[in-house]
C-alpha positions in Angstrom: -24.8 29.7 -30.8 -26.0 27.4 -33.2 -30.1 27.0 -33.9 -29.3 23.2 -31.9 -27.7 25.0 -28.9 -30.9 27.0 -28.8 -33.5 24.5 -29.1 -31.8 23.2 -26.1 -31.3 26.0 -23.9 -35.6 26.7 -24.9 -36.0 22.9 -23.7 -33.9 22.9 -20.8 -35.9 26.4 -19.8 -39.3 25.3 -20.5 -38.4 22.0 -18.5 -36.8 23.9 -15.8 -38.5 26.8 -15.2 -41.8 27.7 -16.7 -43.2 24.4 -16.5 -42.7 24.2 -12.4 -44.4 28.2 -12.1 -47.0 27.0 -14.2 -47.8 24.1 -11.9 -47.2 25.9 -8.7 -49.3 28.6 -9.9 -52.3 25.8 -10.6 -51.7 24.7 -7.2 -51.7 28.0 -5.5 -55.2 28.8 -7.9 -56.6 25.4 -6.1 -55.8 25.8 -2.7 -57.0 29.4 -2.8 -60.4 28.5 -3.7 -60.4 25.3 -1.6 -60.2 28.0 1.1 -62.5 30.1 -0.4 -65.3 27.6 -1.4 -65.0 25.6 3.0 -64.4 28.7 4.9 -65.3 32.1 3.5 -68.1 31.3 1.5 -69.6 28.3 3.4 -72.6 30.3 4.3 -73.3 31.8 0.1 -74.6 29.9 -2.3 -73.1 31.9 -5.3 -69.8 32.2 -3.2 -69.5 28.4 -2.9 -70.2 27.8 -6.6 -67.5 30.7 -7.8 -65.0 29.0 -5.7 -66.2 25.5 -6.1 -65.8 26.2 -10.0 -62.3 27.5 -9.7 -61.0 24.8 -7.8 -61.7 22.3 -10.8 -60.2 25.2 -13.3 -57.0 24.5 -10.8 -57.4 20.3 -11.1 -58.1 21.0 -14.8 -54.7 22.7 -15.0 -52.5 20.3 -13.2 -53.7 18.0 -15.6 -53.3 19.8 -18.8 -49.3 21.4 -17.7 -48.8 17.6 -16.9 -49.9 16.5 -20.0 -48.2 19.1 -22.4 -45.1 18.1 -20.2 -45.2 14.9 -20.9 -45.9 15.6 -24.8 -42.5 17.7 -24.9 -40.0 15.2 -23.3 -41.3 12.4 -25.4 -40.8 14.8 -28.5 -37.5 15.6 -27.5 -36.4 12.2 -26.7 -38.0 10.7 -29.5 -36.0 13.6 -32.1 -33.0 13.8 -29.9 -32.7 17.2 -29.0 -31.4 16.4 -25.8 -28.5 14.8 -27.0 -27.3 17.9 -28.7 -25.3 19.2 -25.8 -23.5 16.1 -24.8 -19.8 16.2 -25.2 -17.3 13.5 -26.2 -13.8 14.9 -25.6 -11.6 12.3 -24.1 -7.5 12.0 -24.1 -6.1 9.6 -27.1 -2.9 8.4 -26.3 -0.4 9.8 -23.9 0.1 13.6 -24.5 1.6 15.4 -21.7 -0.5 18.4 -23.0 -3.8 16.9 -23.0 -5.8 18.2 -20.0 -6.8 14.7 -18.7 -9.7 16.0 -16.3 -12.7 15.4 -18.8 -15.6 17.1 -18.1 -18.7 14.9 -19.1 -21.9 16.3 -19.7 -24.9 13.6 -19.4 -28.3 13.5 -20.6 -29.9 14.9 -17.6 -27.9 17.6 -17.7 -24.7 17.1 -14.5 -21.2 16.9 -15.3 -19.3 14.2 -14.2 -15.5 14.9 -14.1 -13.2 12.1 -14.8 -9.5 12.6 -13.5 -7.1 10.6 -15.3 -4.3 11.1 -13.9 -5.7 9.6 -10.3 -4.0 6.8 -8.6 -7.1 5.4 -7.7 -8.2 2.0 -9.8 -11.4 2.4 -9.2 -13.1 0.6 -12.5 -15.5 3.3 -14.1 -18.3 2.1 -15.3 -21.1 4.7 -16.7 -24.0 4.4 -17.5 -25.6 4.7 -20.9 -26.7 8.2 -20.0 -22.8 9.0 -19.8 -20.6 9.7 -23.4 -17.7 8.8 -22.2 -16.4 5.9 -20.7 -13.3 5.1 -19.4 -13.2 1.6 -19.8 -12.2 -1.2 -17.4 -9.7 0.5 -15.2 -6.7 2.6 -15.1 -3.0 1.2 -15.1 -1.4 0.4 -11.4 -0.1 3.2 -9.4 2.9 3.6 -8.2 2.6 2.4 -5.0 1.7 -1.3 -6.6 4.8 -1.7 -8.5 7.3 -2.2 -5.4 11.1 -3.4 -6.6 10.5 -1.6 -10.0 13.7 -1.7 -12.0 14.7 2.2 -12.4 14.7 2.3 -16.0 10.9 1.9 -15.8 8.8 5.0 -16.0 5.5 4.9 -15.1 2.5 5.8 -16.9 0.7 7.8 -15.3 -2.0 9.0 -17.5 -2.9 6.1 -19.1 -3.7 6.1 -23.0 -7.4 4.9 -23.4 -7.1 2.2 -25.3 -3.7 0.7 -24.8 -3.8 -2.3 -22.6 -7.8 -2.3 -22.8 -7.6 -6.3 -24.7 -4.9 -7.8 -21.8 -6.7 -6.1 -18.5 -10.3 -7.3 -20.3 -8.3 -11.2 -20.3 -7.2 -10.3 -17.4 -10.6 -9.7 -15.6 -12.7 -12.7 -17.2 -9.7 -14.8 -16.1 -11.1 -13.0 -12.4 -14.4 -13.5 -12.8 -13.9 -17.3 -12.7 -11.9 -16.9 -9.1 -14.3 -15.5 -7.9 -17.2 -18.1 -7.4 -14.7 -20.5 -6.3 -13.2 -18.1 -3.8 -16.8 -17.0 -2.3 -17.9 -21.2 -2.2 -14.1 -21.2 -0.6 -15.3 -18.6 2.0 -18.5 -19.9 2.5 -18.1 -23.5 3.3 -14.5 -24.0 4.5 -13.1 -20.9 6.0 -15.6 -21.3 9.2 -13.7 -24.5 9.7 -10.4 -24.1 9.3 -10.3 -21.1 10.8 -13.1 -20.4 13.2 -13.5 -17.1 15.1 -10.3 -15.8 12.9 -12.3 -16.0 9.7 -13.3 -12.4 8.9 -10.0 -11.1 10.2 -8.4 -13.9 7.5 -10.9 -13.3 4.2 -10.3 -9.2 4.8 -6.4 -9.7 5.0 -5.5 -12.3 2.7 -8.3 -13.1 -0.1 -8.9 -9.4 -0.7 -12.3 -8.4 -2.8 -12.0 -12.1 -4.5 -14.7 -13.5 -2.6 -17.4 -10.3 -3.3 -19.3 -10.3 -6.5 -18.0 -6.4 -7.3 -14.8 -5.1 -6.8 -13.4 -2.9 -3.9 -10.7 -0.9 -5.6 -10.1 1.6 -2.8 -9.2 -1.3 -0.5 -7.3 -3.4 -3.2 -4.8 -3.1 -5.8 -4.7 -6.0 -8.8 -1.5 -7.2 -6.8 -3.8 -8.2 -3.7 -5.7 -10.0 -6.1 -2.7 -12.3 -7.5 -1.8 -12.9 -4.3 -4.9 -13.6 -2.7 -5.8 -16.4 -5.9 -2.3 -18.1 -4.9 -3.2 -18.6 -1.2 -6.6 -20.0 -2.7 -4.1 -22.8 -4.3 -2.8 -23.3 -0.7 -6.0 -23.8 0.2 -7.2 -26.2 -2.7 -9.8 -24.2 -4.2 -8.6 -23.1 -7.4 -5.4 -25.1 -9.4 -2.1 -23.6 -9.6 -2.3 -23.5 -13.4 -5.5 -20.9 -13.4 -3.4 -18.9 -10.8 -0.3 -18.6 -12.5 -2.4 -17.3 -16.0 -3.9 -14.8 -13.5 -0.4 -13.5 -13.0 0.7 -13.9 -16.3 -2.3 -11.6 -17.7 -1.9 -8.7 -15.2 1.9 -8.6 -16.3 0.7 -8.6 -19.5 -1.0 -5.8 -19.7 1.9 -4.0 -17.0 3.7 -4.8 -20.4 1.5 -2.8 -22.6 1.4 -0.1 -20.6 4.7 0.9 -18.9 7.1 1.6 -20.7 10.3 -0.3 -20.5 8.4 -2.6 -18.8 10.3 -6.3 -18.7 7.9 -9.7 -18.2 8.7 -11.1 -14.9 9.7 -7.6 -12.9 6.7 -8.3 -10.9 6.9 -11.8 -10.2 9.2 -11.2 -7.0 6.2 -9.4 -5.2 3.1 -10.9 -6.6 4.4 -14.4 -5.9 5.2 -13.4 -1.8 2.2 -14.6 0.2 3.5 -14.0 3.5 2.3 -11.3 5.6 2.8 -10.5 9.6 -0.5 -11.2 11.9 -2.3 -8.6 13.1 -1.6 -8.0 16.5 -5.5 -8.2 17.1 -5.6 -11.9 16.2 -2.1 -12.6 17.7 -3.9 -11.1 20.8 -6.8 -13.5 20.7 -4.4 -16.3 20.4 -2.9 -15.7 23.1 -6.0 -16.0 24.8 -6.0 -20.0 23.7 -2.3 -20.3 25.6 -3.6 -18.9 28.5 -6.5 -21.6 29.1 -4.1 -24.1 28.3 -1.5 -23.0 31.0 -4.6 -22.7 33.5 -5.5 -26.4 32.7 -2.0 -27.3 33.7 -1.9 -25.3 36.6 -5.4 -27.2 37.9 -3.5 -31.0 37.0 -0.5 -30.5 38.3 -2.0 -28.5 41.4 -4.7 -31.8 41.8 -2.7 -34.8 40.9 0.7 -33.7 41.9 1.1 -35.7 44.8 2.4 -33.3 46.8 4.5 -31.1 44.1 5.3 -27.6 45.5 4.5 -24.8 43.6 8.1 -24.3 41.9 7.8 -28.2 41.0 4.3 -27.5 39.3 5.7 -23.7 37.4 8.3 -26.1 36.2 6.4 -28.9 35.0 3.5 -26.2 33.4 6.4 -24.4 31.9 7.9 -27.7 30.0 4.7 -28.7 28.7 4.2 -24.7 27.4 7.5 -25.1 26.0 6.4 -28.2 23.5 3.6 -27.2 22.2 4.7 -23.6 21.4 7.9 -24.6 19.4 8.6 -26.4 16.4 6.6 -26.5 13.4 2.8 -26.6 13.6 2.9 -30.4 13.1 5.1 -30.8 15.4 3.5 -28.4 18.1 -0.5 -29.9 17.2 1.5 -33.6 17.9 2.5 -32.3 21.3 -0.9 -30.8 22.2 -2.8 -34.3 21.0 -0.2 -36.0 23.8 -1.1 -34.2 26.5 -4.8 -34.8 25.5 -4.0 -38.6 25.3 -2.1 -38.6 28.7 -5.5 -36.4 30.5 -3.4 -33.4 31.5 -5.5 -31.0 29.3 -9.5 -31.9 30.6 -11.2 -30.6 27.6 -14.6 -31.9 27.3 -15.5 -30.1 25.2 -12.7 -29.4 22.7 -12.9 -25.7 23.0 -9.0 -25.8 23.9 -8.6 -28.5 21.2 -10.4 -26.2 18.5 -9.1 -22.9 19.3 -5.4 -24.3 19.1 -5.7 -26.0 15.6 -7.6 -22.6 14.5 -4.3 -20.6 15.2 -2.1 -23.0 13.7 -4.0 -22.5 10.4 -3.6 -18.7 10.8 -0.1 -19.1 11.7 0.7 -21.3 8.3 -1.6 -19.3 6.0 -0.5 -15.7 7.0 3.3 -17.6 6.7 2.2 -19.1 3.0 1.9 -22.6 4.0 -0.9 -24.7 3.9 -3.3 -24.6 6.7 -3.7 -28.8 7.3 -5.7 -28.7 11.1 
C-alpha cells in the first residue's frame, strides 16, 4: 500500500469512525450534566455550577469536532485525496475475456456495478461523482431485432465507444419528437380519442410523449414506430420520421456485425398492433346503447311490429354500421341520426362511436379522420 492508499484509509477512518465517538461522546458529556445540574444538584449551589460548567465544556465540544470536521473535508477536497481511490477500469472494444461487470468506486465511497452484458437499455447516466460512464445506451437486445437475417451475430457486449456518434444523432433527432409528440398528446388525443386516450398514448406512442425515457418499458423500435403513427396523425412530417429510422439503423450498422441497412425496415415500418381486449370491451359498451336505442324506436313507433319484426329490423341496422370501412360504417350511423332512429340528445352515442373508429384505424395504421 502506497503512502496515497494510506492517507485515504486515515481520512476515510477519521471521517468514519473517530469523528462520530468524539461527537457522541460530547453529547453523552452534555446530557449527563444536563441531568446533573436540573435534578441531582438542584438543591447545591456548588453542584449546580460543576455541572452547569460541564454542560458548556460539552456545547464547547460539539462545536469545536464540528469545526475541525469541517476543516479536514475542505482540505481533502481542496488537495484531492479523496480521489485517490477511484477506479477507472472499463471494457475497450469487444473482448470475450474482458470481465464486463465494472465495479465503480465513487467519491463517497459505494460501488456501483455496471453489467454490460445486460439486455436492458436503460441509458446510464452518472453523475459527476461517478468515473465511469457508460455513455448514451447499450446496443438493442435480442429480442428487438425480430426477422434478423441468420448470418447476423449479435453484439452482445457492446464496445464503448463504437456506435457512440450514430445513437448521439440518433437521440437529438428524438429529442425534437418529443415536444411535438407531448403538444400531440396534450391537445388532440382527448379529442380524437376520448375515454380511450391513456390506453392509446401507453400502446402506441411509447415514452415519446414524456420528457425522460422509459427504457424498461420501451425498446428504440417502439420509438420508430410510435414517431410514424405521429405522421398518421399529422404531428410530425414523414421526412423527420424516416431520418429517425434511418439513424437507429445506422448505428444497428456500427454495431452488429454483418449488419445489412434496411434488415430492420420490415419491423420498424409495421404500425399495426391488435386492441387490447380491455378497450375492445369498452367498445362494445357503445354497440350496446345503440342496439337499446333501437330496441326503444322500433318498440314505440313500430306500428304494431311484433317482436321478431323489431329483432329483425334492430339487427339490419347493427349490421350497417358494424361492417365496411370506418367511413363507410360512421356514414351509416350519421343516417340513422338524420332519419331519428338513434335519439341522442346529447351525442354521447354519436361521440363514443367516432372514438372507436379512431382506435380501430390507428391501432390498424390508418389515419384516425372522426
Amino acid at each position: 500500500m502506497g503512502l496515497e492508499q494510506y492517507i485515504v484509509a486515515l481520512v476515510t477512518f477519521v471521517n468514519n469512525l473517530v469523528i462520530p465517538f468524539l461527537l457522541g461522546m460530547a453529547f453523552l458529556l452534555f446530557v449527563i450534566n444536563v441531568f446533573r445540574f436540573f435534578i441531582i444538584g438542584g438543591s447545591n449551589t456548588d453542584s449546580q455550577e460543576k455541572a452547569r460548567a460541564l454542560a458548556l465544556y460539552g456545547v464547547g465540544a460539539f462545536v469545536l469536532i464540528i469545526i475541525f470536521w469541517g476543516i479536514i473535508n475542505i482540505l481533502t477536497s481542496s488537495l484531492g485525496l479523496m480521489r485517490l481511490g477511484e477506479t477507472t477500469a472499463r471494457c475497450f472494444d469487444y473482448d470475450p475475456n474482458c470481465d464486463v461487470s465494472v465495479s465503480v468506486q465513487t467519491n463517497g465511497g459505494a460501488n456501483v456495478a455496471t453489467d454490460f452484458n445486460s439486455n436492458d437499455t436503460t441509458d446510464t447516466t452518472l453523475t459527476d461523482d461517478i468515473v465511469v460512464s457508460t455513455g448514451n445506451a447499450s446496443p438493442p437486445s435480442n429480442s428487438q431485432l425480430p426477422g434478423r437475417s441468420s448470418n447476423i451475430t449479435p453484439l452482445d457486449t457492446p464496445a464503448m465507444d463504437v456506435g457512440t456518434l450514430e445513437y448521439s444523432t440518433f437521440t437529438a433527432t428524438e429529442n425534437t419528437i418529443k415536444p411535438e409528440a407531448a403538444d400531440f398528446i396534450r391537445q388532440d388525443a382527448p379529442d380524437l380519442f376520448g375515454r380511450h386516450t391513456g390506453q392509446i398514448v401507453d400502446d402506441l406512442f411509447a415514452d415519446l410523449p414524456l420528457e425522460t425515457r422509459d427504457n424498461e418499458r420501451f425498446s428504440d423500435a417502439d420509438r420508430v414506430q410510435a414517431s410514424q403513427r405521429l405522421v398518421l396523425v399529422g404531428e410530425i412530417e414523414n421526412d423527420k420520421a424516416v431520418m429517425y429510422q434511418a439513424q437507429l439503423e445506422d448505428y444497428y450498422a456500427e454495431t452488429i456485425p454483418g449488419y445489412e441497412q434496411g434488415t430492420m425496415a420490415p419491423t420498424l415500418n409495421t404500425i399495426t398492433k391488435n386492441i387490447p381486449n380491455n378497450v375492445q370491451a369498452e367498445m362494445s359498451v357503445t354497440n350496446r346503447l345503440i342496439e337499446d336505442e333501437l330496441i326503444t324506436y322500433y318498440s314505440s313507433v313500430g306500428q304494431g311490429l311484433n317482436q321478431q319484426q323489431i329483432a329483425q329490423n334492430v339487427s339490419t341496422d347493427l349490421q350497417t354500421i358494424s361492417t365496411g370501412s370506418t367511413q363507410e360504417r360512421f356514414a351509416a350511423l350519421e343516417n340513422l341520426y338524420d332519419q331519428n332512429i338513434l335519439r341522442d340528445p346529447d351525442n354521447v352515442i354519436y361521440d363514443r362511436f367516432a372514438e372507436d373508429l379512431n382506435v380501430e384505424n390507428i391501432y390498424s395504421g390508418t389515419r384516425p379522420d372522426f
